[in-house]
Structures are given as structure tokens and as C-alpha cells.
N, C-alpha and C positions, 0 to 999 in steps of 0.2 A: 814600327816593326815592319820588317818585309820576308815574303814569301817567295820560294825557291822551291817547286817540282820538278824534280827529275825523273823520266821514265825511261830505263835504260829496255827497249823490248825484247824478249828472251833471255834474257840475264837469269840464267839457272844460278843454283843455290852455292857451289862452289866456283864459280867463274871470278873468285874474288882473291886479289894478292894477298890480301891480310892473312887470312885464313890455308889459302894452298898457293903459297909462294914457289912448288914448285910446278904448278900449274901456268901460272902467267907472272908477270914482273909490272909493276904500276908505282914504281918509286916518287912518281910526282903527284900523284892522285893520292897514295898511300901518307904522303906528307902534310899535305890539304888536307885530309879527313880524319886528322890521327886524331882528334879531340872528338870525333864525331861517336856517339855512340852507334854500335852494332849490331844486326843478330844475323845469324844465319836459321832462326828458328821461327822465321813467317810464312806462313803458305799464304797463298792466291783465295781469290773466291772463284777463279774462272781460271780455264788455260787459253783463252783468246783475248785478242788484242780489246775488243771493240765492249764484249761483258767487262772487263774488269777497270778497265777508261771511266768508264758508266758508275761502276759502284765507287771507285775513288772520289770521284769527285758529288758523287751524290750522299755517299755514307749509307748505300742501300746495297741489298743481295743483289741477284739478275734476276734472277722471279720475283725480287717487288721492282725494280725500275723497267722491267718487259725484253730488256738486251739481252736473249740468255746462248746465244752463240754470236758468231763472229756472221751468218748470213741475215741477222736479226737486225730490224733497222727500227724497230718501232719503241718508241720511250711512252711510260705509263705517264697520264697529265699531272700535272702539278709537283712532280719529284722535284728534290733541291737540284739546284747546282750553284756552286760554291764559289765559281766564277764572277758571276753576275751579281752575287752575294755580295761581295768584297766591291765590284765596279760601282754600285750601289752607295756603297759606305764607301765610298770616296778614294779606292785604290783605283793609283795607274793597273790592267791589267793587260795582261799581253800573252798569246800560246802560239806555239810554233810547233813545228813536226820536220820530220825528213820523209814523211809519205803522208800528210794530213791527206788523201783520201780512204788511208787504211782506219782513219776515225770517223767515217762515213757514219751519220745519223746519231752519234753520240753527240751529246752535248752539255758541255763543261759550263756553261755559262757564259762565254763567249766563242768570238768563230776562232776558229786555229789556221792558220797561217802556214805553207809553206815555209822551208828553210833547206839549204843546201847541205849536203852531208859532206861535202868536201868541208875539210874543219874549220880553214883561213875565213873561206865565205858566210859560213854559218857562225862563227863566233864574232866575224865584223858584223853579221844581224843580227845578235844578241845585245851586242855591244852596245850599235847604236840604239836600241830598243831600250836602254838601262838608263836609266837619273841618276848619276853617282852624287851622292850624299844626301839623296833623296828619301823619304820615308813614306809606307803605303805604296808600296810596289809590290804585285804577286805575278808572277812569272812563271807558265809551265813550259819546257820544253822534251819532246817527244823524240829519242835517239832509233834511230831503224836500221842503223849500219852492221847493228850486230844481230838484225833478224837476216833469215836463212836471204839468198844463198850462201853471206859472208864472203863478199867480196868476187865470186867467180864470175869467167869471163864471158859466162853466157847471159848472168843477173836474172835468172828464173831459178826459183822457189825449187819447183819441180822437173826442173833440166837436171843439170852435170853432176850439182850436189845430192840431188836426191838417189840418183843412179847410182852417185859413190854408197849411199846409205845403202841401198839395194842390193850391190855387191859387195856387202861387209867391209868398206874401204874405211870404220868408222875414226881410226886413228887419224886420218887424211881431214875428216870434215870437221873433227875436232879442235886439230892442226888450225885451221882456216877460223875457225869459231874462234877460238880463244885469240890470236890475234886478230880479227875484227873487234873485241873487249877492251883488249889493250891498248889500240887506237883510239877506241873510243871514250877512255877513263885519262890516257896521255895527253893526247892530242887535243879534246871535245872540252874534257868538263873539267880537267884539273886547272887548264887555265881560264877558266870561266869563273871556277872559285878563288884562285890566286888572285882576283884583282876586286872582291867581297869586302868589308868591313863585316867580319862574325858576328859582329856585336851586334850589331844591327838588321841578322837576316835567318830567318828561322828555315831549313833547308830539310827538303824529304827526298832522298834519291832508292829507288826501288827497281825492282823487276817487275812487270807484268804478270809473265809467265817465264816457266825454265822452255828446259828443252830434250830433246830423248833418242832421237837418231835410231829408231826400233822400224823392222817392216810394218809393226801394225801401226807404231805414227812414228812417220818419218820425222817430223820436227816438235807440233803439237796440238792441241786443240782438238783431241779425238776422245784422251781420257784424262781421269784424275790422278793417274800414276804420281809418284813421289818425285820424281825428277823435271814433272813439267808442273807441280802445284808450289812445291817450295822456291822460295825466291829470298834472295838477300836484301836485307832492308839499312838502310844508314838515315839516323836522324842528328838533326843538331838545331839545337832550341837556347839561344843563347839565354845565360843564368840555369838553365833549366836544365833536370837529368832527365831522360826517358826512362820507363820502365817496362821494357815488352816482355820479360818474365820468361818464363819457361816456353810458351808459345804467345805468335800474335797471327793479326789477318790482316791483308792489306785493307779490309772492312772500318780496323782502328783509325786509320789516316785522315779520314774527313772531322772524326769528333774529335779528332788532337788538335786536327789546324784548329779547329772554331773556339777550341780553346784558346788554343796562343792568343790566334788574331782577337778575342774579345767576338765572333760572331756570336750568335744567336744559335742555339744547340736543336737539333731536329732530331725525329725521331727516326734512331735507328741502333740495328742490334753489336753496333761497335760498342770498343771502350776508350776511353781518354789515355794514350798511353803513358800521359804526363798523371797520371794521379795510381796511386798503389789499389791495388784490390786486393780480399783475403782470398777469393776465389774465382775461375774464370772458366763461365759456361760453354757449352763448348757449343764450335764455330762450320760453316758449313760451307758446302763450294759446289758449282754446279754447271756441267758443259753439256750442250746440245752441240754436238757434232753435226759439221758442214755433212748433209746427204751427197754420197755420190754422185758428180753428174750436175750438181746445182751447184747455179754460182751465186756469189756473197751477197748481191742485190737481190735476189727472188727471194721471194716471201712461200712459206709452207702453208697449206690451206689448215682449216683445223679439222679434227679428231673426223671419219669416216661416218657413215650412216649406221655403222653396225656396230658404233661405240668402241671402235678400235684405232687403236694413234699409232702412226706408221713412227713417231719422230720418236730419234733415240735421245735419251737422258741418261747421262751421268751424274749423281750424286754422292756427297761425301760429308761426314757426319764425323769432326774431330776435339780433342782435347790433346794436352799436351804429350797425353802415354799411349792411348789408343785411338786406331783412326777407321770407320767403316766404309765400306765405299760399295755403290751397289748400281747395276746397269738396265734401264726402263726401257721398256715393257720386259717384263718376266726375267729380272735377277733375283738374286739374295744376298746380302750384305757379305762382304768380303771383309774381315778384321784383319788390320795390321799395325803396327807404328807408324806416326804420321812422318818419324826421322828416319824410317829405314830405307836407305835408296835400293835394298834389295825385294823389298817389298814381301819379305817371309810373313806367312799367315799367324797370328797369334796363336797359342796354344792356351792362355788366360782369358777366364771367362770375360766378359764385355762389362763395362763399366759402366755404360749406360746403356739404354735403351733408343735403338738409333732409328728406329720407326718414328717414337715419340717424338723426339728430340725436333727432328723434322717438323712432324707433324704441328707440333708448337712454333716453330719458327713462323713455317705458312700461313696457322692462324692469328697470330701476333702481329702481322702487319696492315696496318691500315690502307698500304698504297696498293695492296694486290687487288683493292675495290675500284682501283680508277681507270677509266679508259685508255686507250693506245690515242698519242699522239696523231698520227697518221690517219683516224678516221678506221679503226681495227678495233671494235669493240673489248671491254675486258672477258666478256664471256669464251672468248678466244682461247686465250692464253686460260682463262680457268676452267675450259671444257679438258687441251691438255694434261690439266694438272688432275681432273676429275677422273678421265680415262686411266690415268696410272696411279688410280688410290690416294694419291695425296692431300682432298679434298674431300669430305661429304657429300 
């Protein structure tokens, strides 16, 4: 059996032909994947690139592997990675990016690789990277053409595109968005799968995170809004049906693969999406917004001398019908549906108790005991979590 990750980055939850054909057109992609199973009902654990990298391939939250925003570079010791799992157990492995330093201090298990985002060049280094009729091959590649600016001729995040966001130009950057998609599912990946043997390769192509084009986040990675947490998921497990149910989390991803591939199962709060459940607890997701002014490599000190944390937390507490979501230091859980991209407030009491819920996650993990890679103690990261109640 062989492995196929695809990370399509920003790929919001309708960016997909299957489903809003009149949004974009992917008739060769569309053809390639028609066996594949679907959902459009997965949320994220994270709206950054670099947390939810981290949790995919570890099978853990961001507060237990330490990545809990995108200026966060420290990994908690001894977390999986799933990479090195497999290269262990005797797979060819191999990861590639079109900005492998936007994966800065994650680590999959092995190192990730540059690749050209021009499509001819990057799929001639896929190519020759591939064993055809080989078996024990896992493969992750990492698509950026469809993160922001999308293609504009200045290629800054926060130049031309953003300004259009600014001045309400949203139908424009949209425009620009969904075709950077549609190159990237035509041109990238549909012939990358056209030349597979299915039988032989078990394939995960996902989003990250979406996207939102709002003054308060221009693209993403500020909140857990509906539009930047849900993302489209395609799996294909040959013999095998998926079952992601009524809701899933890209969280499920790492204990499905360990299933397929025969690894060894670690502890974490996914589920197998290859096996049925009668019921499914609900799932959690959590962004530390990049602080104004700092940039992705600096590191935040921790919590003040007067027991007070500058650093904002977003957290989100969902199940399939209701979703809370609340903002640290000094929110209060906000209820909504986890499906409604309008985000209207419930009116129906809460179904859980979303303090708890939390609160059990936190203490349910074992890795939140281990230290920061980097020489960053764990008392860091759980002085944070102490400062905003989430700890004893």
C-alpha cells in the first residue's frame, strides 16, 4: 500500500466543483476523484498553516504538540510524527512544498523539500520522486498557489490583494481565488492522480484552513470563524469506504492513515474514519493569532509577573449541531452551528458543557507534560494555559 497527502492550503469549504459547480469548473479533477469519497463537513483544528501541519501529521491538538499559532516554532518532545514512522518501516518517503519555509519548525518526520509551483516543473519533481509499480511509498505534497495573494502581480499577502479586501473589492479577490483552485486541482493534481494505480494507493487531499476576506481577517489565522475553520476533505482507501458522518476533524487523518498503513496507533483524541462509531465526542480547535507587529520567527515571552497573558486565544468547542467558540483573556462562549457560514447565534440551549469539554481535553493529555523541543520549558506554554483558567 502507498500513501498520498495532499495539502491544498486555504482551500475553503466551497471552493470545490463537486459541490458549487457554479463557483468553479474542475472537469479533470472532478473525473479522477469521482470514486473518492467526500465531505464538505470537516473543520480544522487550527486556521494556520504551521498548527494544523503539526496536528496532521502528529494525530495531536496545538496545545498538546506546543505549535499553537502560525509565529510558534517550538514542538513538545517526543510527539509522533508519522513520517519517520513509515521511513522506519521501510517506506520510500518523500515531502515537498511550494513555500517549504512557510512549514518552518514543524516537523512531519522528515525534512520537506522545495518544489516549483509552476505546474510542468513541479509535477516533473513529483514524477521523478515516484516508483511506478512500487509499493511502500508515502508522499506528502504541500500546494501554496492557492494561498493569498493568488496569483497578483505584486505576490504580497498584504499588498494589492489585501487592499482590494480593504476596499470592499471582494468579488475581485474572489475572482482571483477560485481561479488560483482551479489551476491548482487541473493543472497540479488531477494529472498527478491520472497516472496512480488506485488500487494500490490510499490518498488524503484536504484544506488546511479556508479563507474570509473580512477587515477583521483579511485571509486567516485571526479567528475560528466558519469560513476559515471548515475545509473540504476527499479520501480514497482502496477496498475501503470512509465514514466521516455527520461531522469530522482534520484531527481524524493521522489515526485513519495508521490504520490503512498497519502503523502502530498513538494516543490521541482522533477517530479512525475507516471504522463506524454510535457516537462522536465532540472536537476542538484553537488559534493564537500572530500579535501585531511580530513576526513568524519570534517567539512570545510567557504569562507577566502579575499573572496576566498578553497572548490572545481563540478556542472552539464543536459537535456536529452546535459549535462554541470563545476569545482569551476575558470572553464568553459564543454558540453557533458549526455549518452555518453566517455564523447566527443559537437560540437552543447548549448541548454540552463547553468549559468542560475543554477542560477534559487539556487534562486527558499526556503530551501537554513534555517539554518544548527548542530548550522552552513545558511550564511555558502551561503558565499560558494557567493564566486563562484552563488549568488548575
Amino acid at each position: 500500500m502507498n500513501l498520498l497527502l495532499l495539502s491544498v492550503d486555504s482551500l475553503r469549504w466551497d471552493a470545490v466543483g463537486r459541490t458549487h459547480p457554479h463557483l468553479l469548473t474542475t472537469p479533470k479533477f472532478d473525473s479522477v476523484t469521482a470514486d473518492f469519497v467526500f465531505t464538505d463537513r470537516c473543520l480544522s483544528v487550527s486556521t494556520a498553516t504551521r498548527p494544523v501541519h503539526q496536528s496532521v501529521f502528529s494525530g495531536l491538538y496545538p496545545f498538546e504538540h506546543g505549535i499553537t499559532g502560525q509565529h510558534r516554532r517550538q514542538r513538545r518532545r517526543g510527539i509522533p510524527r508519522l513520517m519517520a514512522e513509515l521511513s522506519h518501516a521501510g517506506y520510500h518517503v518523500g515531502a515537498f512544498s511550494e513555500a517549504a519555509s512557510i512549514l518552518g519548525g514543524v516537523d512531519i518526520g522528515t525534512t520537506v523539500s522545495d518544489v516549483s509551483a509552476y505546474a510542468p516543473d513541479g509535477l516533473a519533481a513529483l514524477r521523478t520522486w515516484l516508483r511506478p509499480g512500487a509499493d511502500q511509498q508515502a508522499l506528502f505534497m504541500h500546494y501554496w498557489s492557492t494561498h493569498a495573494p493568488y496569483g497578483a502581480a505584486d505576490a504580497r499577502a498584504l499588498g494589492e490583494t489585501a487592499e482590494l479586501v480593504r476596499d470592499g473589492h471582494i468579488g475581485l479577490v474572489e475572482k482571483r481565488y477560485l481561479q488560483a483552485v482551479e489551476d491548482c486541482f487541473e493543472l497540479k493534481i488531477a494529472p498527478l492522480l491520472e497516472n496512480l494505480d488506485m488500487s494500490r494507493w490510499t490518498i488524503v487531499l484536504f484544506g488546511d484552513h479556508g479563507e474570509r476576506w473580512t477587515a477583521e481577517e483579511l485571509y486567516h489565522g485571526q479567528t475560528l470563524h466558519h469560513d476559515v475553520l471548515r475545509v473540504p476533505l476527499f479520501l480514497h482507501v482502496p477496498y475501503q469506504s470512509a465514514r466521516p458522518g455527520e461531522i469530522c476533524s482534520l484531527i481524524d487523518l493521522a489515526p485513519t492513515v495508521r490504520d490503512v498503513l498497519q502503523v502502530p496507533p498513538v494516543e490521541t483524541f482522533g477517530r479512525d474514519l475507516l471504522r463506524p462509531v454510535s457516537e462522536i465526542s465532540p472536537y476542538l480547535a484553537q488559534i493564537e493569532p500572530t500579535p501585531h507587529g511580530l513576526r513568524d520567527d519570534e517567539i512570545l515571552s510567557p504569562a507577566s509577573a502579575s499573572g496576566q497573558s498578553s497572548t490572545e486565544v481563540w478556542w472552539s468547542v464543536f459537535d456536529a449541531a452546535q459549535k462554541a467558540t470563545i476569545r482569551e483573556p476575558g470572553g464568553i462562549w459564543q454558540w453557533t452551528t458549526p455549518f452555518d457560514p453566517t455564523a447566527v447565534p443559537l437560540e437552543s440551549p447548549p448541548r454540552f458543557d463547553a468549559t468542560h469539554v475543554r477542560r477534559q481535553l487539556l487534562a486527558g493529555s499526556t503530551y501537554c507534560r513534555s517539554g518544548l523541543e527548542d530548550g522552552i520549558d513545558a511550564d511555558v506554554l502551561g503558565a499560558r494555559l494557567r493564566d486563562l483558567g484552563y488549568l488548575s
